[in-house]
C-alpha positions as CSV (number, residue, x, y, z in Angstrom):
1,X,-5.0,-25.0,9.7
2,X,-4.2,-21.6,9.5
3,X,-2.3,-19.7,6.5
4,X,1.1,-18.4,6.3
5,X,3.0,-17.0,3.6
6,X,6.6,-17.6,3.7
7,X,10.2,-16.9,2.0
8,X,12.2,-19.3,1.1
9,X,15.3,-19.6,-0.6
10,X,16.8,-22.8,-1.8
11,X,20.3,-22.0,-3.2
12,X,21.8,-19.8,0.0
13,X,21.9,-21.9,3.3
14,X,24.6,-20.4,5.4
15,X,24.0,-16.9,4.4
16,X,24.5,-15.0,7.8
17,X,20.7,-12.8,8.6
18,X,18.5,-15.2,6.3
19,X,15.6,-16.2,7.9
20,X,15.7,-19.9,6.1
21,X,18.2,-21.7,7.6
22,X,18.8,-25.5,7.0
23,X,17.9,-28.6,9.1
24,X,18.2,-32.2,8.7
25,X,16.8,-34.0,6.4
26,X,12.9,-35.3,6.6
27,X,11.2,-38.8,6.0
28,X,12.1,-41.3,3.1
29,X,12.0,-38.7,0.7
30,X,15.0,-37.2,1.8
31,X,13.7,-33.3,1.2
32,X,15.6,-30.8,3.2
33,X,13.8,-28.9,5.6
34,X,13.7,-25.4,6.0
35,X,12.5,-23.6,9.4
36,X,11.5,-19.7,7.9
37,X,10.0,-16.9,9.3
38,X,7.6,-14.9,8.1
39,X,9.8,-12.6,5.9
40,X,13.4,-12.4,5.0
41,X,15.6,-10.0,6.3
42,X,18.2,-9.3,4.0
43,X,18.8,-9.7,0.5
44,X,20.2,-12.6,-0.9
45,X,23.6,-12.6,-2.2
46,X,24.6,-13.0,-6.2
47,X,21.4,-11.0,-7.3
48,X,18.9,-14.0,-6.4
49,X,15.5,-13.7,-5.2
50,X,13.0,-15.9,-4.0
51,X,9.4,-16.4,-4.7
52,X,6.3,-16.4,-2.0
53,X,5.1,-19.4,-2.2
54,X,1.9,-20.2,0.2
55,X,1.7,-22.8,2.7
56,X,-0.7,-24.0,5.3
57,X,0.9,-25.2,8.4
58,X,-0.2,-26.1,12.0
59,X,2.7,-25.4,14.7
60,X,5.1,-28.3,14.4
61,X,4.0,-29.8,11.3
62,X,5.6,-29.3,7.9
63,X,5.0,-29.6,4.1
64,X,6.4,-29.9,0.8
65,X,6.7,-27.0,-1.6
66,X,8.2,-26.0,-4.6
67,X,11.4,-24.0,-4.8
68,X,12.4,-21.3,-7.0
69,X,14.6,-23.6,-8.8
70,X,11.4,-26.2,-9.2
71,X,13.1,-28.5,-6.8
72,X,11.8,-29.7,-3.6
73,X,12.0,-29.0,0.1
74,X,10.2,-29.2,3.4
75,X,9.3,-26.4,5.6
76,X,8.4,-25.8,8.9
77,X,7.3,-22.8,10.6
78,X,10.2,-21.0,12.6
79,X,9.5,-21.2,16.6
80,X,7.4,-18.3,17.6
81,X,6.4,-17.3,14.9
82,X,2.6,-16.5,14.5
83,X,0.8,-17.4,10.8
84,X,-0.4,-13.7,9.9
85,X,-4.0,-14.0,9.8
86,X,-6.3,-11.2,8.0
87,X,-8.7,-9.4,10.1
88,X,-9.5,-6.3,8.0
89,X,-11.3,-6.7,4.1
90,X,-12.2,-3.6,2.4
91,X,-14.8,-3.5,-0.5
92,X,-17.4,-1.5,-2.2
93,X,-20.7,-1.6,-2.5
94,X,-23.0,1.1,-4.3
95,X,-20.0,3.7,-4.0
96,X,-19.6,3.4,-0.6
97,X,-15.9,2.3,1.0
98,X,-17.0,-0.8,3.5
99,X,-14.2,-2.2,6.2
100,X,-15.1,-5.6,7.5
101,X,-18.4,-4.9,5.8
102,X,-19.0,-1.7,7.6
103,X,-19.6,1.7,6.2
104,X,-16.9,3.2,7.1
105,X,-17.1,6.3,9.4
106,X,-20.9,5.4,9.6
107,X,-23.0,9.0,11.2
108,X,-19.7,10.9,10.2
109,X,-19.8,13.4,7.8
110,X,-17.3,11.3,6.0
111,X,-19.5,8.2,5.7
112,X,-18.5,5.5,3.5
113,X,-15.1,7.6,2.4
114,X,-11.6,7.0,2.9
115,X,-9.7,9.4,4.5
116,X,-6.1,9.1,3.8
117,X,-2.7,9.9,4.1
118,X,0.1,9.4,1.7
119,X,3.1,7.7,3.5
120,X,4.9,6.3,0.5
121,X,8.3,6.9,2.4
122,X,7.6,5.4,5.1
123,X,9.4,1.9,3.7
124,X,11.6,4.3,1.8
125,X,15.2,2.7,1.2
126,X,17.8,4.3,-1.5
127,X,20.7,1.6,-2.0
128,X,23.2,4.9,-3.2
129,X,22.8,6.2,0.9
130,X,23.9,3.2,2.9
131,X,24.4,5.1,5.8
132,X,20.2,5.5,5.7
133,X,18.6,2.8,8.1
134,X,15.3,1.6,6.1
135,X,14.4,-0.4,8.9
136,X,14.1,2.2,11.3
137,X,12.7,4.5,9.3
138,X,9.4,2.2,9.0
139,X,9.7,1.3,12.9
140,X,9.6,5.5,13.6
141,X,6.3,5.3,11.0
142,X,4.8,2.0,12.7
143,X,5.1,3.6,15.7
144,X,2.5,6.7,14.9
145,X,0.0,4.6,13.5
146,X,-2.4,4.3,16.4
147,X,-2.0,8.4,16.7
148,X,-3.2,8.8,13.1
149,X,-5.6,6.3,13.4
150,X,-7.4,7.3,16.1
151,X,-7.5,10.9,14.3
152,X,-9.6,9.6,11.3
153,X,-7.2,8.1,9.1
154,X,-8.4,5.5,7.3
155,X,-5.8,4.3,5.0
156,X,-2.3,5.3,4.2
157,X,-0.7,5.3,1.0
158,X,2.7,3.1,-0.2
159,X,4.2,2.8,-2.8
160,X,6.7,0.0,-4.2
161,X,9.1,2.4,-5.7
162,X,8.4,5.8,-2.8
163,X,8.1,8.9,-3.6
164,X,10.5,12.5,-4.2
165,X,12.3,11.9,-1.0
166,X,13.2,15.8,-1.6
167,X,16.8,14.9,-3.7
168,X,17.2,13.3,-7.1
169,X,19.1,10.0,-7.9
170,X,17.8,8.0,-5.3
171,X,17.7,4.1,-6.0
172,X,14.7,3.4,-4.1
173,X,12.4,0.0,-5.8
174,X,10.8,-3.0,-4.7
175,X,11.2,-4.0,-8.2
176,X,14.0,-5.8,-9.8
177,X,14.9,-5.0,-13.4
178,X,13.0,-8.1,-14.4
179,X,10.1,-7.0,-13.0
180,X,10.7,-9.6,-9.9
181,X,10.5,-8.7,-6.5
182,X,13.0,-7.6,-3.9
183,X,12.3,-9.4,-0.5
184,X,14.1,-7.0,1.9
185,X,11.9,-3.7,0.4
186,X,8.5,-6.3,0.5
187,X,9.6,-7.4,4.3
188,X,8.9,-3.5,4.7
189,X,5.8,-3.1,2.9
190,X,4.5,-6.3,4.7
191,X,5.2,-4.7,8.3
192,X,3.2,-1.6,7.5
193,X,0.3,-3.6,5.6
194,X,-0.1,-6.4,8.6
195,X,0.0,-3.3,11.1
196,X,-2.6,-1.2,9.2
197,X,-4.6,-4.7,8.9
198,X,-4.2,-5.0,13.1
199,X,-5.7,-1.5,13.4
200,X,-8.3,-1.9,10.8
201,X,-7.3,0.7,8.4
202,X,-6.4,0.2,4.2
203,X,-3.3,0.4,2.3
204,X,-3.1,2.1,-1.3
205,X,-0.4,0.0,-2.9
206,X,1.2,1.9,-5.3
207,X,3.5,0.0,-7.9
208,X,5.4,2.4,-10.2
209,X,7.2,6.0,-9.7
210,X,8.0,8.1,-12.4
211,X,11.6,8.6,-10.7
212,X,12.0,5.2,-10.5
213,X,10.5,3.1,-13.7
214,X,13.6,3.8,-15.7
215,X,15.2,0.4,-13.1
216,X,12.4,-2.0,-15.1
217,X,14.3,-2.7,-17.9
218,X,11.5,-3.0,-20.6
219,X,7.9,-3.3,-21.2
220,X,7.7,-6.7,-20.3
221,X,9.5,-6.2,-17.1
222,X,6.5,-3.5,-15.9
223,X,3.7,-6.4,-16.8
224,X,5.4,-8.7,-14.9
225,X,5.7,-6.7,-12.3
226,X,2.3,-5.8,-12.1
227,X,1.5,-9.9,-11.8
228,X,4.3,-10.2,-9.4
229,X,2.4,-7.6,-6.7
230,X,-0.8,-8.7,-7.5
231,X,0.1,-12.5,-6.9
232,X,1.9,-11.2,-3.9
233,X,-1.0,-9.3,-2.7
234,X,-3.3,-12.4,-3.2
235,X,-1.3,-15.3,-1.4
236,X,-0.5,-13.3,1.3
237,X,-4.0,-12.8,1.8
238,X,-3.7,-9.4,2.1
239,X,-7.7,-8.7,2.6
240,X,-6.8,-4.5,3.4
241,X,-4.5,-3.8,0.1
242,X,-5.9,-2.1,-2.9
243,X,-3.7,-1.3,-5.5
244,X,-3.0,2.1,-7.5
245,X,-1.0,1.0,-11.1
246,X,0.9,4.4,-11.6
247,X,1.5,7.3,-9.0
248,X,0.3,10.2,-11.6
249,X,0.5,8.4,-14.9
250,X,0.3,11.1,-16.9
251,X,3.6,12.8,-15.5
252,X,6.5,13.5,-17.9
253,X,9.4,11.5,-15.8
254,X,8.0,8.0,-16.8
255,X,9.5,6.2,-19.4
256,X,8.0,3.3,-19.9
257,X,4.5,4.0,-22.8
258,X,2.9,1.4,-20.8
259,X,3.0,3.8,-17.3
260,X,2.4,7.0,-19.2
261,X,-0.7,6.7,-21.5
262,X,-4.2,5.9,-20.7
263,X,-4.4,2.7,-22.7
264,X,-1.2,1.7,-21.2
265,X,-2.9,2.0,-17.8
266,X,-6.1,0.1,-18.8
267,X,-4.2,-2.9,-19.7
268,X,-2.2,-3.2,-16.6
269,X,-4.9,-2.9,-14.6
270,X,-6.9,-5.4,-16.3
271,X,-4.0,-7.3,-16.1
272,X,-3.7,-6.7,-12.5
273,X,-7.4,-8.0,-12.1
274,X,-6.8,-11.3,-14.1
275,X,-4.4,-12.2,-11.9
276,X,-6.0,-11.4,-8.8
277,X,-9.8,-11.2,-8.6
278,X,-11.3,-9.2,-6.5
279,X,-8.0,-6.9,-6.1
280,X,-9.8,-3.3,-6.3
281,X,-7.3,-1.4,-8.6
282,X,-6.7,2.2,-9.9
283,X,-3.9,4.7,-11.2
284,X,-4.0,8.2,-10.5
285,X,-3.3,11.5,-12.6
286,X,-1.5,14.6,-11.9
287,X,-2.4,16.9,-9.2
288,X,-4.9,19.0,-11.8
289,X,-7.6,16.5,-10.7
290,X,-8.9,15.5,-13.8
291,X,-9.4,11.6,-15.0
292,X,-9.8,10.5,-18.6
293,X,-13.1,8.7,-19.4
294,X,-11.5,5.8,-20.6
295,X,-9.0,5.4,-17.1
296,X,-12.3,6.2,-15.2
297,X,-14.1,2.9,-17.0
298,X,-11.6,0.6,-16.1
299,X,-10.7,1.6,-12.7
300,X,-12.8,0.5,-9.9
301,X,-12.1,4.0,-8.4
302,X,-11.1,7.0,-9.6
303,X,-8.0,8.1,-8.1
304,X,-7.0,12.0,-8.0
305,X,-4.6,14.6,-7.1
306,X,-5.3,17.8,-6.0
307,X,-1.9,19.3,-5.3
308,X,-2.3,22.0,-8.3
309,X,-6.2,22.6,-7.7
310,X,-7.2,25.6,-5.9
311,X,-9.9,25.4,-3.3
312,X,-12.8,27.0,-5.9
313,X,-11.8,24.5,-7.8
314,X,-12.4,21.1,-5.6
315,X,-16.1,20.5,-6.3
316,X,-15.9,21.7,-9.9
317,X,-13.2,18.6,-10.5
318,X,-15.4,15.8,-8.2
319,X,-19.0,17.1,-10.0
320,X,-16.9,16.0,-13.6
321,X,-16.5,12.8,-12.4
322,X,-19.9,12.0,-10.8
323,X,-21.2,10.8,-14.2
324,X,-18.8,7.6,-13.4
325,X,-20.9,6.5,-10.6
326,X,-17.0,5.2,-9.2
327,X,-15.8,6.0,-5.7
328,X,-13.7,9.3,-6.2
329,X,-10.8,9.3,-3.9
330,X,-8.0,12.0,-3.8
331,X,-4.9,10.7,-2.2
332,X,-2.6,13.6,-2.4
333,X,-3.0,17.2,-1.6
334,X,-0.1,18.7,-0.9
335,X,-2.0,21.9,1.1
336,X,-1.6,22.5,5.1
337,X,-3.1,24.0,7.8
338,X,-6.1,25.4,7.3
339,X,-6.1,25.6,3.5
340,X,-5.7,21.2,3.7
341,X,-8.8,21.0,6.5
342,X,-10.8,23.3,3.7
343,X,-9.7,21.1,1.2
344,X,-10.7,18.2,3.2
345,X,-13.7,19.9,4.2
346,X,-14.9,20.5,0.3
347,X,-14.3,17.0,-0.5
348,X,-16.6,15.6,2.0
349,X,-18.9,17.9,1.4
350,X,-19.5,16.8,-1.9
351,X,-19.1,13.3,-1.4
352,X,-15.6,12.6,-2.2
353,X,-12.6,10.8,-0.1
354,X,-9.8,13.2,0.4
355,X,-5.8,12.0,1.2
356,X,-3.2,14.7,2.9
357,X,0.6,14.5,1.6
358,X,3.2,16.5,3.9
359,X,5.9,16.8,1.8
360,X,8.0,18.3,4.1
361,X,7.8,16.1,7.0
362,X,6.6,12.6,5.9
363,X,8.1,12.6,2.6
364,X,12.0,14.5,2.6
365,X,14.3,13.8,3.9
366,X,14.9,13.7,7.1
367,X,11.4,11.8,7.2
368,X,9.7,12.3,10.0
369,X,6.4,10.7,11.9
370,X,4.7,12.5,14.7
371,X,1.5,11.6,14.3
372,X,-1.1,14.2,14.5
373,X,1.4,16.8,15.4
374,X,2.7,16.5,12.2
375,X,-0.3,18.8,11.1
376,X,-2.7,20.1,14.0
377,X,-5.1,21.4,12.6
378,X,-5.6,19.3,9.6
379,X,-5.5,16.6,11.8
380,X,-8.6,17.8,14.0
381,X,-10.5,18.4,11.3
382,X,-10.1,15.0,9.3
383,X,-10.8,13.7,13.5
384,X,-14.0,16.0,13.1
385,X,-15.1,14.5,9.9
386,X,-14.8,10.9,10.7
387,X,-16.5,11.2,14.1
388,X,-20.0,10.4,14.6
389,X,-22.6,13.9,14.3
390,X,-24.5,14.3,18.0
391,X,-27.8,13.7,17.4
392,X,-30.1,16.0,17.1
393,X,-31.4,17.3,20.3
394,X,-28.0,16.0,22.2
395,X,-26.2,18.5,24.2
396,X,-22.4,17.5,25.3
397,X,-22.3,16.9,29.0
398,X,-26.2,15.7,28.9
399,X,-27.5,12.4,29.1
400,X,-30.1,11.6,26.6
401,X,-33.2,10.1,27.8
């Protein structure tokens, strides 16, 4: 048996680009049967979503599941399609980042860290710019992947709502008002996730914007978003995903007290960790790169910013945290060039992971990917700190004996 997780929708059968489409009915029960793919490519008409709902299946065979609607159907998997089957697990162990239950970077200077980059448009969408291809946006970012992974990246971060695409009023959300989620903007997410998972690399999931909380409609729409992704994290079996609550909590543009204030923060990411155990979860501040003692408690890392901190200022910010004994992990620094590889550099050097955002080019518009060429020489350097030191005594171009 192997596990896939599929869409399906019960009320729309004819719906032109749906991936569930009907077939006859199945043994003396009488249950429709639905052949589905993976993932839905469109979103269903009249406002209604689906849920995931997880089911094993062996090519050929079929099984009963619940619908949205709590009635009944049958489904089978769609010809050709292959069950996505994790390969990649991160976890911690005594502050180190582990992939697959390796150190990661192991005789780099950057062992057991997680050098990132922040790519939180890269499954951007804004429903107010229809003449904006989502789709191949993320096939442009899917398509640099191996480039920045084989230059030391070691996780990339998303986001469920993006990021400042570089204008203001874009409607860009994973998230219905309800706090349920949209399947065309998870189809996305769910491309990048099982490609990072194929090249063994992480994914930051971010849930909420501060651009972008004001489409949950209240309070109880934000929790149950929060147990929407994390369900939707664990029975996809995404073993890769960790999940950041807030992008910068603490910033002015959320609404919602529940996104903007530390205890706020703690409860949603206890909440996130009830509903799916083991989920390693965090929220990050503003680009100062200081985290409250009480955030820094509950998180299982401490996520940072580092977009306002000066250079002097790096080790000053990761020595305050120390005291935690939590993996510290900036995943956005806004620097370039050499100031970014010296910020990079710094964090390392005093044992923290460090995450590059290029405004510019990966996150305004137009939105562009060119793997390491987006930056050069930041790129070489994070390349230099993931690779393996010579060992002592080794020349290049010798052969040790």
């Amino acid at each position: 048996m192997r596990f896939i997780f599929v869409a399906l929708i019960a009320a729309l059968l004819n719906m032109a680009g749906l991936a569930a489409t009907k077939a006859a009915a199945v043994g003396a029960d009488s249950l429709e049967t639905f052949t589905v793919q993976k993932t839905l490519s469109e979103e269903p008409a009249g406002g209604v979503r689906s849920p995931l709902c997880a089911v094993d299946l062996d090519r050929g065979e079929s099984q009963v599941v619940e619908m949205h609607d709590g009635s009944k159907a049958r489904v089978k998997l769609m010809e050709g399609q292959e069950p996505f089957a994790a390969r990649t697990r991160v976890s911690l162990r005594e502050g180190q980042w582990l992939i697959n239950d390796e150190v990661t970077c192991r005789g780099a200077r950057a062992e057991g860290l997680l050098m990132n980059v922040r790519m939180v448009n890269s499954v951007f969408e804004d429903r107010r710019k229809p003449d904006f291809d989502p789709e191949a946006n993320t096939d442009r970012f899917l398509a640099r992947v191996p480039d920045y992974a084989s230059h030391g990246v070691r996780a990339f971060t998303l986001c469920l709502q993006g990021g400042m695409p570089g204008y203001e009023g874009a409607l860009n959300s994973a998230f219905a008002p309800d706090g349920s989620l949209r399947e065309p903007y998870l189809a996305r997410v769910r491309r990048v996730i099982e490609a990072c998972d194929r090249q063994g690399l992480v994914v930051i999931l971010g849930c909420f914007y501060q651009r972008q909380d004001q489409v949950l409609a209240d309070e109880a729409a934000v929790r149950a978003g929060v147990v929407n992704v994390a369900n939707w994290i664990r029975r996809c079996g995404f073993g890769n995903v960790v999940l950041e609550i807030a992008n910068e909590f603490d910033h002015g543009g959320f609404d919602h007290r529940l996104l903007r204030t530390v205890d706020g923060e703690i409860e949603l990411i206890h909440l996130a960790k009830e509903t799916a155990p083991g989920l390693l979860v965090s929220a990050s501040g503003l680009g100062h790169g200081r985290y409250p003692d009480k955030l820094a408690e509950a998180a299982d890392f401490l996520l940072i910013h580092f977009n306002g901190t000066q250079l002097d200022d790096i080790p000053v910010r990761i020595a305050a945290l120390k005291k935690f004994g939590k993996p510290i992990v900036c995943n956005e620094d806004d620097k370039e060039g050499k100031a970014a590889a010296r910020a990079a550099e710094l964090c390392v050097a005093n044992g923290a992971s460090w995450g590059l955002m290029l405004k510019a080019i990966n996150q305004y518009f137009p939105l562009e990917f060119h793997g390491a060429a987006d930056d050069p020489v930041v790129y070489a350097k994070l390349k230099e700190l993931t690779s393996p030191r010579p060992r002592a005594g080794f020349r290049p171009g010798t052969t040790s004996r």
